[in-house]
N, CA, C and O atoms as a GROMACS GRO file, in nm:
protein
  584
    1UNK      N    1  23.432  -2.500  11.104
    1UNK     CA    2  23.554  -2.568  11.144
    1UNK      C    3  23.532  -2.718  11.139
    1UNK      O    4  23.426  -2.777  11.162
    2UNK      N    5  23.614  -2.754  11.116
    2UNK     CA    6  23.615  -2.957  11.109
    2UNK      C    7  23.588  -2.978  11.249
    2UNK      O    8  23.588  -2.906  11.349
    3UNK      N    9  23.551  -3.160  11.212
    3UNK     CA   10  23.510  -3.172  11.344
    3UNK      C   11  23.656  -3.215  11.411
    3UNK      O   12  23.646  -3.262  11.524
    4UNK      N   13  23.775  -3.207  11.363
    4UNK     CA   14  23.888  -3.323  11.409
    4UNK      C   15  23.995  -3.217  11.403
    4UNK      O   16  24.111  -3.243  11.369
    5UNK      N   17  23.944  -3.073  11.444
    5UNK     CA   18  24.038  -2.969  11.527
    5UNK      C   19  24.004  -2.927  11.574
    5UNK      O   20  23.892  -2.876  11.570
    6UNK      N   21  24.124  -2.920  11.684
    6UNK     CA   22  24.053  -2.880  11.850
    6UNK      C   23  24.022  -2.704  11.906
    6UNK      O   24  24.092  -2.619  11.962
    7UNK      N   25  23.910  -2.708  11.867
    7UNK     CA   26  23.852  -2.561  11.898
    7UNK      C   27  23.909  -2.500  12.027
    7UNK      O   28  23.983  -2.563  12.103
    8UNK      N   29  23.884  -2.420  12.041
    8UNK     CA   30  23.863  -2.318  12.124
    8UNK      C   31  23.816  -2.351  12.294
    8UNK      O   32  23.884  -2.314  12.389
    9UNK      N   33  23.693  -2.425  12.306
    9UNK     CA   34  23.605  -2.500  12.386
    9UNK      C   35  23.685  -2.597  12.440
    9UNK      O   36  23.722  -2.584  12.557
   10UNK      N   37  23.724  -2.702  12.367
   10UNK     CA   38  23.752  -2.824  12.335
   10UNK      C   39  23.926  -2.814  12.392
   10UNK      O   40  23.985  -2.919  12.417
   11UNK      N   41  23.995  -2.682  12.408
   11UNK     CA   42  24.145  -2.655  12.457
   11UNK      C   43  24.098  -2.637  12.593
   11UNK      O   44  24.134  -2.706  12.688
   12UNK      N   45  24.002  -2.524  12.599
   12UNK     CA   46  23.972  -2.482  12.733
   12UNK      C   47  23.894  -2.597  12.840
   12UNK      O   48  23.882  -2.572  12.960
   13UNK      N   49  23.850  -2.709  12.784
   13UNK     CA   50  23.777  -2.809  12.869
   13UNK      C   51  23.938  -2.873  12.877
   13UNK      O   52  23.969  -2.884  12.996
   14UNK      N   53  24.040  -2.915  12.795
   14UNK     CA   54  24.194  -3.005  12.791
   14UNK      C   55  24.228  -2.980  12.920
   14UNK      O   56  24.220  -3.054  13.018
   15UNK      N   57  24.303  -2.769  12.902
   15UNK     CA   58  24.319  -2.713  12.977
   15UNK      C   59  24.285  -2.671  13.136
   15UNK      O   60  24.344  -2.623  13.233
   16UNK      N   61  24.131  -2.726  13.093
   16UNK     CA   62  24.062  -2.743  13.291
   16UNK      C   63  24.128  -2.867  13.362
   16UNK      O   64  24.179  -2.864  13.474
   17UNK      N   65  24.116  -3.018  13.246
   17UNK     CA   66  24.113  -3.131  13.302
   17UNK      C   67  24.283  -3.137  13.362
   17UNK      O   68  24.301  -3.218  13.452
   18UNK      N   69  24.404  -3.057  13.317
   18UNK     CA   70  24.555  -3.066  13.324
   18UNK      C   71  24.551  -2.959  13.504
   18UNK      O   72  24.588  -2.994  13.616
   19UNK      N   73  24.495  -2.841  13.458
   19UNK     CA   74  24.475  -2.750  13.563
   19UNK      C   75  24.412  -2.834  13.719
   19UNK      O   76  24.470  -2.812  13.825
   20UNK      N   77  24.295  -2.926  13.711
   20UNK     CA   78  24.244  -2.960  13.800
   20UNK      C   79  24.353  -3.088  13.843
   20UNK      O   80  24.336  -3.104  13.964
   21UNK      N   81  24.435  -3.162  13.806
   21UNK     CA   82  24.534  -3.267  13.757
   21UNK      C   83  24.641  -3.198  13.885
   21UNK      O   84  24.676  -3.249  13.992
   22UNK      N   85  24.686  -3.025  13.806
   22UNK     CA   86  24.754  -2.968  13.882
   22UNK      C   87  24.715  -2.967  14.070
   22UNK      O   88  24.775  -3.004  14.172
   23UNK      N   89  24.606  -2.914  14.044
   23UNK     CA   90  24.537  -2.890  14.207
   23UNK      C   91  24.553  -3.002  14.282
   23UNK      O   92  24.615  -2.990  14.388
   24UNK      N   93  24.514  -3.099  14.253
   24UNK     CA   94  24.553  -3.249  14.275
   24UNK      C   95  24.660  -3.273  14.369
   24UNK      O   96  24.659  -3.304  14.488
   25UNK      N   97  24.749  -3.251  14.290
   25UNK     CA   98  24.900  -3.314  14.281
   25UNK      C   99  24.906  -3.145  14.413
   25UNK      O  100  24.964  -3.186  14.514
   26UNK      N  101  24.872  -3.017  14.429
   26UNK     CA  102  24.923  -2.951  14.551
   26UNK      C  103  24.885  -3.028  14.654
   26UNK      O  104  24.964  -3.074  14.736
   27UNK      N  105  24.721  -3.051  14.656
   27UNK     CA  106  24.587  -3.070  14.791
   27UNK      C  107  24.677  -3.223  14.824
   27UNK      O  108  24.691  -3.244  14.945
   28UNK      N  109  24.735  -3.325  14.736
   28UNK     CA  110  24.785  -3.415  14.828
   28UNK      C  111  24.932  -3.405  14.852
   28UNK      O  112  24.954  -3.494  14.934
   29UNK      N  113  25.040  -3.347  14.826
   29UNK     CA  114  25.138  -3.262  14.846
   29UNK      C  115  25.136  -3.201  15.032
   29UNK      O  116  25.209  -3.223  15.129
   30UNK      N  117  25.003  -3.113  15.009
   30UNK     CA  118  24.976  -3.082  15.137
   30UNK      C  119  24.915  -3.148  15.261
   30UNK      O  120  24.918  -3.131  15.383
   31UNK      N  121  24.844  -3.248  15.154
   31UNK     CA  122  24.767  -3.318  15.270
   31UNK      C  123  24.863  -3.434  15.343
   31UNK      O  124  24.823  -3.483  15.449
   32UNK      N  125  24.998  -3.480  15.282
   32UNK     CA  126  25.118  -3.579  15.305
   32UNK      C  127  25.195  -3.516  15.360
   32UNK      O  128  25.290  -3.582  15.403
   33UNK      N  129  25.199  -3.342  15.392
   33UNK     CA  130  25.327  -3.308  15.378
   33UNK      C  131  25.402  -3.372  15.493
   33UNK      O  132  25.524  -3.365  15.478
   34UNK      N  133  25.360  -3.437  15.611
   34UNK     CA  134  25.510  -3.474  15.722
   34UNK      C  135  25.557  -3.578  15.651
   34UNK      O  136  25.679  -3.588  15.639
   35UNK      N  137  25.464  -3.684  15.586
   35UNK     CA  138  25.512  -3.823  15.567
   35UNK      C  139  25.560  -3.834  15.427
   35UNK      O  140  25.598  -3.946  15.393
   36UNK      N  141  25.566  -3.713  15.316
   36UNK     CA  142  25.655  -3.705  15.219
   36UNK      C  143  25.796  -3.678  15.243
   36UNK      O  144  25.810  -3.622  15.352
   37UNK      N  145  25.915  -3.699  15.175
   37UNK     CA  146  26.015  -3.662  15.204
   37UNK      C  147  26.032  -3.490  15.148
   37UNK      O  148  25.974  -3.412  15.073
   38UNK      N  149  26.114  -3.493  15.210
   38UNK     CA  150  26.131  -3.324  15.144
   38UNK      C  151  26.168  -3.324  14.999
   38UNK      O  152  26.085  -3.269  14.927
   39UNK      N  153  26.249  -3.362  14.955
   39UNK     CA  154  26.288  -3.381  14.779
   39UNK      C  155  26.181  -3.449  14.724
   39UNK      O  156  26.167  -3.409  14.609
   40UNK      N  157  26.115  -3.517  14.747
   40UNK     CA  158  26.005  -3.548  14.676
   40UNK      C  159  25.881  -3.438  14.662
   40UNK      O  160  25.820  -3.409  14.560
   41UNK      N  161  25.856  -3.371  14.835
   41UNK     CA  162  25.781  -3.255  14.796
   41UNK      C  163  25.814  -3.150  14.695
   41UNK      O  164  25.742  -3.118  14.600
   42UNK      N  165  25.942  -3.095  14.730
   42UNK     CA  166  26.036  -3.006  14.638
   42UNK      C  167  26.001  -3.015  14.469
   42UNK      O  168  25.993  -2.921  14.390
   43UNK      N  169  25.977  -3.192  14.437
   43UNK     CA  170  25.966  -3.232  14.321
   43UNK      C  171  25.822  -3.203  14.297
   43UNK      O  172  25.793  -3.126  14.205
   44UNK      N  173  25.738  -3.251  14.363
   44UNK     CA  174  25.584  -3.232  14.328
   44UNK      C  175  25.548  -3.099  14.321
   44UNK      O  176  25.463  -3.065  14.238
   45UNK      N  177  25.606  -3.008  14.405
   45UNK     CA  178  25.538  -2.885  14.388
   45UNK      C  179  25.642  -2.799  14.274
   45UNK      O  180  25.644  -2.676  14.283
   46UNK      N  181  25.703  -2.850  14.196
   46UNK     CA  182  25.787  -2.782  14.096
   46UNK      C  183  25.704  -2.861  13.948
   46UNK      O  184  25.687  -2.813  13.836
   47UNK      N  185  25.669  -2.980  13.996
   47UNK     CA  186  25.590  -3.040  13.837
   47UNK      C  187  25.451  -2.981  13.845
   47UNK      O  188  25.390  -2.953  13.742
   48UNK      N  189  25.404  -2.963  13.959
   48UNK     CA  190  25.269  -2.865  14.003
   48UNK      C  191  25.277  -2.766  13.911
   48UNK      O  192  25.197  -2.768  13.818
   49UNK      N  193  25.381  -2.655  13.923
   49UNK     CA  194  25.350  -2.526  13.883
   49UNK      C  195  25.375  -2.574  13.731
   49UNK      O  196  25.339  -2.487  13.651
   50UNK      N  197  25.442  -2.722  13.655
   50UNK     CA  198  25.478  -2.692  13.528
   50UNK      C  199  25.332  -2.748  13.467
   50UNK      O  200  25.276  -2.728  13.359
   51UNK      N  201  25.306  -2.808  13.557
   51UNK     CA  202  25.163  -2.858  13.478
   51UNK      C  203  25.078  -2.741  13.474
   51UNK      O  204  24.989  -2.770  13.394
   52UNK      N  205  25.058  -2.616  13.521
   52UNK     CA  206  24.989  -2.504  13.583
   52UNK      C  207  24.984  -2.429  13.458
   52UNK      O  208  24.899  -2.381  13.383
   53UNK      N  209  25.162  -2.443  13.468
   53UNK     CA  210  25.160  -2.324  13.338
   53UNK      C  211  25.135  -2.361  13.208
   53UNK      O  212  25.116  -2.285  13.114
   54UNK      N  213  25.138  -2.522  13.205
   54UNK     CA  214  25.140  -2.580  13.069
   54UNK      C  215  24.963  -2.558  13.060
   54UNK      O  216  24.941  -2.513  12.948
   55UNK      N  217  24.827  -2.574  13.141
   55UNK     CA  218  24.731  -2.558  13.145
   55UNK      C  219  24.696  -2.457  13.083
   55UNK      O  220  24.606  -2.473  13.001
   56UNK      N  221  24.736  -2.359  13.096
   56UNK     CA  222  24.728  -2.203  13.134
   56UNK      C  223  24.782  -2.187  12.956
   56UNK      O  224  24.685  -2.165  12.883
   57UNK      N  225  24.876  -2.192  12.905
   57UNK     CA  226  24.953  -2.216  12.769
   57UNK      C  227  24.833  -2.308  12.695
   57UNK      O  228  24.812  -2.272  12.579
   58UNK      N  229  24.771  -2.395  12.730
   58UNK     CA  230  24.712  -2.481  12.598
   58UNK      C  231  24.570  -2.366  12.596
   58UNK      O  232  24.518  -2.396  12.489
   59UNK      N  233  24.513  -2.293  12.636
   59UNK     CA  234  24.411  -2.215  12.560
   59UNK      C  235  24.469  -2.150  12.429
   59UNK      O  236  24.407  -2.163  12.324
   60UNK      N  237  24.583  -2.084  12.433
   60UNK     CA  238  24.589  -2.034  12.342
   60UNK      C  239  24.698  -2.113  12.219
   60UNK      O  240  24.710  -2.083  12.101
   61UNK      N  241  24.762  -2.211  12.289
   61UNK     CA  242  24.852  -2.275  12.174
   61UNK      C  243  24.763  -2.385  12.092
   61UNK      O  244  24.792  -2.399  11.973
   62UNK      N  245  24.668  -2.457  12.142
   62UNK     CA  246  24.626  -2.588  12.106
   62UNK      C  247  24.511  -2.543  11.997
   62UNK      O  248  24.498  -2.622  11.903
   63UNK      N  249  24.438  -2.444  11.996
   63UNK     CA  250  24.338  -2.388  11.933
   63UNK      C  251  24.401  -2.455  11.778
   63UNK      O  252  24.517  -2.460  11.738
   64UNK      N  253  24.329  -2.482  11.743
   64UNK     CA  254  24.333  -2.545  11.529
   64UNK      C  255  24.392  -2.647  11.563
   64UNK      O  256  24.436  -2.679  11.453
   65UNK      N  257  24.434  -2.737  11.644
   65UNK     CA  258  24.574  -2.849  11.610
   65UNK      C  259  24.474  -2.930  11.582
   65UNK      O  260  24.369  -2.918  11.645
   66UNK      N  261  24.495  -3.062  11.445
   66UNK     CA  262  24.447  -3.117  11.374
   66UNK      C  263  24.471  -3.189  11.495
   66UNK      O  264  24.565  -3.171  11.572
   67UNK      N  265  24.367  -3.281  11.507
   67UNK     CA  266  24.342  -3.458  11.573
   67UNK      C  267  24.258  -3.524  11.456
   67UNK      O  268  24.150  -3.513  11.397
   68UNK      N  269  24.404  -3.619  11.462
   68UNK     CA  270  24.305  -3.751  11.376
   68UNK      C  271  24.259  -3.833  11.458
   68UNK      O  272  24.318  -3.895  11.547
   69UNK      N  273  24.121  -3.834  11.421
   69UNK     CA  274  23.999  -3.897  11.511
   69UNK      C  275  24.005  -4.034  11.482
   69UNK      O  276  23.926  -4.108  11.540
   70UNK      N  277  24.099  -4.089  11.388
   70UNK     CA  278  24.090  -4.234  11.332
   70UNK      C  279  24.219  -4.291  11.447
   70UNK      O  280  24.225  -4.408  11.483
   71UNK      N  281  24.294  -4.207  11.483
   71UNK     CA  282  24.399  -4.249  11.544
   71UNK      C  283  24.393  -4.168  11.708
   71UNK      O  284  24.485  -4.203  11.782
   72UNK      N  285  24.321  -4.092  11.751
   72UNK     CA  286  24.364  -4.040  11.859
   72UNK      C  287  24.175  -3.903  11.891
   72UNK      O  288  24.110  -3.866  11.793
   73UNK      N  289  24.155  -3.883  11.963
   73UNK     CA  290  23.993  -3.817  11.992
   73UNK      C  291  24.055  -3.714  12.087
   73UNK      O  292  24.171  -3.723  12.127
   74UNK      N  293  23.958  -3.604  12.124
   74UNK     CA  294  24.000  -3.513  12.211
   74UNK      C  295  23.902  -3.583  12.329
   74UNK      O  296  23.897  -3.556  12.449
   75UNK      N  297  23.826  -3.687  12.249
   75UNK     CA  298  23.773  -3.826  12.455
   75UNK      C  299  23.872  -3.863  12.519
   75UNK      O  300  23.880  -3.858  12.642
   76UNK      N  301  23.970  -3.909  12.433
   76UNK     CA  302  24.035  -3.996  12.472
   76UNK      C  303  24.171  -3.923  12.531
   76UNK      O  304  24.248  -3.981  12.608
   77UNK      N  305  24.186  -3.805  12.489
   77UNK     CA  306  24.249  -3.698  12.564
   77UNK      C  307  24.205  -3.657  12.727
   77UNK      O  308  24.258  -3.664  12.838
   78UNK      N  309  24.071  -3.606  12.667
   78UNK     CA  310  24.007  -3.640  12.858
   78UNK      C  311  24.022  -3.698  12.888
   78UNK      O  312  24.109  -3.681  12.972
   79UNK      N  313  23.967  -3.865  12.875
   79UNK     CA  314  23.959  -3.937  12.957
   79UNK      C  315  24.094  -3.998  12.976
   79UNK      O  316  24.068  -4.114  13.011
   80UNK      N  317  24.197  -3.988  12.973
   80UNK     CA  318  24.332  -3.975  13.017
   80UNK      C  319  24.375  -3.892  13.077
   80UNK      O  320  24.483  -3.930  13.122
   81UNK      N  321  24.357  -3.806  13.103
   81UNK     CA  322  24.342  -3.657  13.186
   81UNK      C  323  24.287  -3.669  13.342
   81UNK      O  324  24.347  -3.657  13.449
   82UNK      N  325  24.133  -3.700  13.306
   82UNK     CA  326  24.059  -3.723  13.423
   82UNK      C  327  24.120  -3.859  13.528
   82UNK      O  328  24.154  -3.890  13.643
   83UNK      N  329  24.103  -3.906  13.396
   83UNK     CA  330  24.170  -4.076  13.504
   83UNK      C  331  24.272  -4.004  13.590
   83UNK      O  332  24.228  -3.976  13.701
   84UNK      N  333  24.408  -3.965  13.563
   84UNK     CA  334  24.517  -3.919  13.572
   84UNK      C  335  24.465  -3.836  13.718
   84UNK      O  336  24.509  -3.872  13.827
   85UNK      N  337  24.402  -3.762  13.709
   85UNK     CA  338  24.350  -3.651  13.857
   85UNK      C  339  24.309  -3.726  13.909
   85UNK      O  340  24.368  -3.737  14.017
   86UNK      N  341  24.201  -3.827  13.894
   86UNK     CA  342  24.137  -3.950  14.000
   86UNK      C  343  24.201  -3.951  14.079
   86UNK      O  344  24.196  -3.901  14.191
   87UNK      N  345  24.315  -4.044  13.996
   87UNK     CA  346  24.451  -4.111  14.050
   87UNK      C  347  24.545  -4.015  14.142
   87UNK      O  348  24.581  -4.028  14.260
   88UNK      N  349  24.568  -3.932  14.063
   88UNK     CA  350  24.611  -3.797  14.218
   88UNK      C  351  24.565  -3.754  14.333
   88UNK      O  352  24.636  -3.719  14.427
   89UNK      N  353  24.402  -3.755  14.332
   89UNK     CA  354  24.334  -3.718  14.465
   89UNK      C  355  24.355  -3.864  14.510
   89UNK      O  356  24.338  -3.852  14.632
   90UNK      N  357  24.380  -3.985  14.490
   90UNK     CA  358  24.383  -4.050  14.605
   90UNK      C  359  24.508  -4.149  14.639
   90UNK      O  360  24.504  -4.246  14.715
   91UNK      N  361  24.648  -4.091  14.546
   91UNK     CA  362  24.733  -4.191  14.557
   91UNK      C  363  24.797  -4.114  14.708
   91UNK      O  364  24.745  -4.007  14.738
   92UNK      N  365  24.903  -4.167  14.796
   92UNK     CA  366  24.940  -4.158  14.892
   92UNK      C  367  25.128  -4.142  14.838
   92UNK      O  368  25.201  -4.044  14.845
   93UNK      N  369  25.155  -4.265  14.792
   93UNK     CA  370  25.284  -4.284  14.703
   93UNK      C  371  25.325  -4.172  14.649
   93UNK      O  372  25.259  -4.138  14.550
   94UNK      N  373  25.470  -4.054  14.702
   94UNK     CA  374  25.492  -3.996  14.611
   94UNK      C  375  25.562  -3.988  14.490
   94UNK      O  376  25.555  -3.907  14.398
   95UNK      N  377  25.643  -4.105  14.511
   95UNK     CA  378  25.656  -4.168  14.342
   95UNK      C  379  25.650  -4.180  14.236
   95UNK      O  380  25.711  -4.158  14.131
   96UNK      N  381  25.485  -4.256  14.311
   96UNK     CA  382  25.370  -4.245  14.169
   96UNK      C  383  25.283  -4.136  14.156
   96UNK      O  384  25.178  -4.147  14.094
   97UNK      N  385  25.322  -4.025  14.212
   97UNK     CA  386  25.212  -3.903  14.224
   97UNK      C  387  25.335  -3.847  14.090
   97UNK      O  388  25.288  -3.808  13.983
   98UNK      N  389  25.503  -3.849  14.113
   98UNK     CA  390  25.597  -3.796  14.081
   98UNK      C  391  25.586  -3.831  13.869
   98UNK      O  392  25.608  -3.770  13.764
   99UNK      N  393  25.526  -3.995  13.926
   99UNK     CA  394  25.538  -4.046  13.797
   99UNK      C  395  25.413  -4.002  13.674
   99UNK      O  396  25.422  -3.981  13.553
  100UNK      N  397  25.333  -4.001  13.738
  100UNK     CA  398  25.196  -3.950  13.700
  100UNK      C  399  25.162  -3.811  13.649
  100UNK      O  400  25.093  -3.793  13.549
  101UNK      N  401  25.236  -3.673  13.754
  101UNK     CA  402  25.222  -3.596  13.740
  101UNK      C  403  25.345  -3.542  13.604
  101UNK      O  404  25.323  -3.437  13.544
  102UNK      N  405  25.440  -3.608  13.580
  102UNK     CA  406  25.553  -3.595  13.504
  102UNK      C  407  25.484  -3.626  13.378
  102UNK      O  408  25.508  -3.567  13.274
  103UNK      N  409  25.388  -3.729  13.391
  103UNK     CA  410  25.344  -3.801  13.210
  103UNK      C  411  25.242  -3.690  13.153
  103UNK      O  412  25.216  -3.662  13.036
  104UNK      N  413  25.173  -3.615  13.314
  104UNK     CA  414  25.066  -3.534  13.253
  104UNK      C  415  25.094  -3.428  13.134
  104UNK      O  416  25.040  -3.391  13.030
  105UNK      N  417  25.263  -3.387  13.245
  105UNK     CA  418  25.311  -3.284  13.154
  105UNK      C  419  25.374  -3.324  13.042
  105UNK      O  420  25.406  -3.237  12.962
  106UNK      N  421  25.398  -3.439  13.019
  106UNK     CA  422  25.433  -3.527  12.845
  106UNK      C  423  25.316  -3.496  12.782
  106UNK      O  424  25.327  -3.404  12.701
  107UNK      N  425  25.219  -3.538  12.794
  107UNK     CA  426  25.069  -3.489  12.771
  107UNK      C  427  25.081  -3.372  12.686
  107UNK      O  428  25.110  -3.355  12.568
  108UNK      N  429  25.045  -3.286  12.799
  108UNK     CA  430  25.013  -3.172  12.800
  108UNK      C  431  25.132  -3.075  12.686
  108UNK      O  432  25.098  -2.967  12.637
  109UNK      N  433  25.203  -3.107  12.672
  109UNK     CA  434  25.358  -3.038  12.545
  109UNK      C  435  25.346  -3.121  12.462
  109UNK      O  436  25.458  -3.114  12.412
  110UNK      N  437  25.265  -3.241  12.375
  110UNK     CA  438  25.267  -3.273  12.265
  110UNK      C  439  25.164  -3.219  12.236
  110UNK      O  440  25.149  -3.190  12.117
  111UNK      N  441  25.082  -3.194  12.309
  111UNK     CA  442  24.918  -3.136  12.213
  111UNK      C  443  24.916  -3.031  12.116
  111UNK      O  444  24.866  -3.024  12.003
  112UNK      N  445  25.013  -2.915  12.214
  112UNK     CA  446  25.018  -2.766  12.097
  112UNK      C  447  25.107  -2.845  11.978
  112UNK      O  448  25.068  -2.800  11.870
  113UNK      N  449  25.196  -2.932  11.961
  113UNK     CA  450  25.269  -2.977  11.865
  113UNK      C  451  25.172  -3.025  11.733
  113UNK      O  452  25.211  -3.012  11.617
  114UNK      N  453  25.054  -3.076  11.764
  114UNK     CA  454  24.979  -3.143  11.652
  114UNK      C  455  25.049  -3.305  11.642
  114UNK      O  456  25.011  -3.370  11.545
  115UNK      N  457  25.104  -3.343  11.694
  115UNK     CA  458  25.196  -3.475  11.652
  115UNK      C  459  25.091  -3.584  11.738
  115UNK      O  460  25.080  -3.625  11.853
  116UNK      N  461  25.021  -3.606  11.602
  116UNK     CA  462  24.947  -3.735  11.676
  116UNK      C  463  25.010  -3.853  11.748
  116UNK      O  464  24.953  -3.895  11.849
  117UNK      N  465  25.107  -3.901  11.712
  117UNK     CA  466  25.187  -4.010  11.708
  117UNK      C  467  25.267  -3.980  11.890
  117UNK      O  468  25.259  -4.051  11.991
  118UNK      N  469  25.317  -3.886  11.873
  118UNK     CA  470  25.305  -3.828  12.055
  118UNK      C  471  25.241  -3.799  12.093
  118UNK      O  472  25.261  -3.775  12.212
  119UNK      N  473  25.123  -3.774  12.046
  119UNK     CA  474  24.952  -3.772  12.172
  119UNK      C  475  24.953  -3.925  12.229
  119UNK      O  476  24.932  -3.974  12.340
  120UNK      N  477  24.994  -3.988  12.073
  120UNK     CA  478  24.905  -4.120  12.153
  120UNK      C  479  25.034  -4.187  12.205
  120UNK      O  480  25.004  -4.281  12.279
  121UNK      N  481  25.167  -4.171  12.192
  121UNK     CA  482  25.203  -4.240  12.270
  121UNK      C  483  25.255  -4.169  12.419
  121UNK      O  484  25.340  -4.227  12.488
  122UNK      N  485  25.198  -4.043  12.458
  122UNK     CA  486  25.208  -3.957  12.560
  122UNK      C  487  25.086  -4.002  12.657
  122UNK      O  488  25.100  -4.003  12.779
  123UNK      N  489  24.917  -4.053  12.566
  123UNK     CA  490  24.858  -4.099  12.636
  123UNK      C  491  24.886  -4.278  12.709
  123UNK      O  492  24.878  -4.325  12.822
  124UNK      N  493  24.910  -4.317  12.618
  124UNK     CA  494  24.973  -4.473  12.704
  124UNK      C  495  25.093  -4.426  12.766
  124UNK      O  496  25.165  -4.524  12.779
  125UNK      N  497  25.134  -4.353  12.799
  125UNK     CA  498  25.245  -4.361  12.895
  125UNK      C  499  25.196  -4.279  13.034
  125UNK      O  500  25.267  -4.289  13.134
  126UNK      N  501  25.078  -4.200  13.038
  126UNK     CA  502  24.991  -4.180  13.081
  126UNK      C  503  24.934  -4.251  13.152
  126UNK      O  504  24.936  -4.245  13.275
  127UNK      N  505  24.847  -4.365  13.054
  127UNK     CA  506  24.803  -4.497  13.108
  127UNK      C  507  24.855  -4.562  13.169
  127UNK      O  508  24.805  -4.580  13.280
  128UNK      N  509  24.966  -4.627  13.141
  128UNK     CA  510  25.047  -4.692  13.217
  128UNK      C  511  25.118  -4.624  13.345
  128UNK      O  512  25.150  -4.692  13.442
  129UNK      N  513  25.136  -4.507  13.339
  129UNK     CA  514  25.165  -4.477  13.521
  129UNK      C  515  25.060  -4.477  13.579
  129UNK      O  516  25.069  -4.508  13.698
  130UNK      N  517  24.985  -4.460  13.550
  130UNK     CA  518  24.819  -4.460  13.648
  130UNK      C  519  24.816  -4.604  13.683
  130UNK      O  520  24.805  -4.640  13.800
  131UNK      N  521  24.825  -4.677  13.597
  131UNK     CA  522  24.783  -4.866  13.619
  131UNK      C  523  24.934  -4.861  13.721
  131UNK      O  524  24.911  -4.894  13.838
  132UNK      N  525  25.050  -4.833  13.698
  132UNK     CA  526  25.142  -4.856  13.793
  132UNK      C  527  25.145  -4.780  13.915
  132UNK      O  528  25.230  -4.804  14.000
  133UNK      N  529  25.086  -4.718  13.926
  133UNK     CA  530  25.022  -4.642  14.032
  133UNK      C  531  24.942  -4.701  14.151
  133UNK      O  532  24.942  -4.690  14.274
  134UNK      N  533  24.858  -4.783  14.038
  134UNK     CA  534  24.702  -4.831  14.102
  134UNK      C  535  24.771  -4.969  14.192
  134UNK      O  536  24.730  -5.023  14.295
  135UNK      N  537  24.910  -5.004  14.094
  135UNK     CA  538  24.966  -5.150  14.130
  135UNK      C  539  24.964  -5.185  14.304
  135UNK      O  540  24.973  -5.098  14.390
  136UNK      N  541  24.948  -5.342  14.329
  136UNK     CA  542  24.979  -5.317  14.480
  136UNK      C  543  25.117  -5.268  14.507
  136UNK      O  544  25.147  -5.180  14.588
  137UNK      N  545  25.210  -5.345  14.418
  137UNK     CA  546  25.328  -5.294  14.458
  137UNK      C  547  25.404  -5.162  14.483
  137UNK      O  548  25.517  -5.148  14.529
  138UNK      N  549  25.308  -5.060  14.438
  138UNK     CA  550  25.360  -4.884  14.402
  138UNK      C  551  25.260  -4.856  14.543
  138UNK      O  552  25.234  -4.736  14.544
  139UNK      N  553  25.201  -4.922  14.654
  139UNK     CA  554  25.161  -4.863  14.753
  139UNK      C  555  25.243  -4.883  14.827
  139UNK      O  556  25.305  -4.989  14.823
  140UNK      N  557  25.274  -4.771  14.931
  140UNK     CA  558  25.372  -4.793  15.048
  140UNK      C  559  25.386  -4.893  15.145
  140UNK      O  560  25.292  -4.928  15.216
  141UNK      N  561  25.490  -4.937  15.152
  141UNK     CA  562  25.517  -5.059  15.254
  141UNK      C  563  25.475  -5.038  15.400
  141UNK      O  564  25.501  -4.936  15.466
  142UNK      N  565  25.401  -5.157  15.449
  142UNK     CA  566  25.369  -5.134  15.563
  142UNK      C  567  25.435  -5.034  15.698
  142UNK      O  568  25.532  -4.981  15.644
  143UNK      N  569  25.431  -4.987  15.832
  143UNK     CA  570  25.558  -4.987  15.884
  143UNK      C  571  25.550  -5.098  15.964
  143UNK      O  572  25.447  -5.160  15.993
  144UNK      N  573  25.670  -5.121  16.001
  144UNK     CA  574  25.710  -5.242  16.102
  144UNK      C  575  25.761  -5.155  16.241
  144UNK      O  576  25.840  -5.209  16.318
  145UNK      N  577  25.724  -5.052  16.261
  145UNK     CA  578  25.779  -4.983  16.389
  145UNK      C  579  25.660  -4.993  16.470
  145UNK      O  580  25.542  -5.002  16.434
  146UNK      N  581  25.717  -4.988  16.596
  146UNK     CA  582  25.546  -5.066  16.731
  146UNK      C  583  25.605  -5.002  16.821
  146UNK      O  584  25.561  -5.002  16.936
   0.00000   0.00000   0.00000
């Protein structure tokens, strides 16, 4: 097999990094739950299960999809992935958990496609909610109640 289609291995490591992404996005779901709003939980634990199932779907859809390695790596797939879960185990903001966890699953539905051109611009949009994430401004406002 070439080196610049994504095996078998290489879906099932994608598929861990989206899955663990998922877990994420429950464990702080649960760990916020008084100080989330309810529609926002409602929201996180509904992009939860889509990221779950989309995990669960790339073993067997992503297997052969060509990556051009000149334009896009299955690293650079991880390491957009991983960042992405970092960023979930420790954001507080459900927002940016909302925003983050939404790009994963942009992610995660261009890969079985083969469409490099939406990998990579699924991974900068990726990127960029994580950095807007990380922003001071996307952390919650102080309270002013005493």
């Amino acid at each position: 097999m070439s080196d610049n289609k994504l095996a078998a291995k290489q879906a099932l490591q994608l598929a861990r990094q989206f899955r663990l992404a998922a877990v994420a996005v429950g464990d702080r779901v649960f760990s916020e739950w008084d100080a989330m709003a309810k529609k926002d939980r409602a929201q996180l634990q509904s992009l939860e299960v889509t990221l779950l199932n989309l995990a669960t779907d790339l073993t067997t859809q992503a297997v052969g999809i060509a990556l051009d390695d000149g334009k896009i790596s299955l690293a650079a797939l991880d390491r957009a992935t991983e960042s992405a879960r970092e960023a979930l185990e420790h954001i507080i903001d459900a927002k940016a958990m909302i925003g983050i966890t939404t790009a994963l699953i942009g992610l995660a539905a261009t890969i079985p496609t083969g469409n490099v051109l939406g990998m990579i611009a699924a991974v900068k949009n990726l990127d960029d909610a994580v950095k807007a994430a990380q922003a001071p401004a996307s952390r919650p406002p102080e309270s002013n109640q005493g």
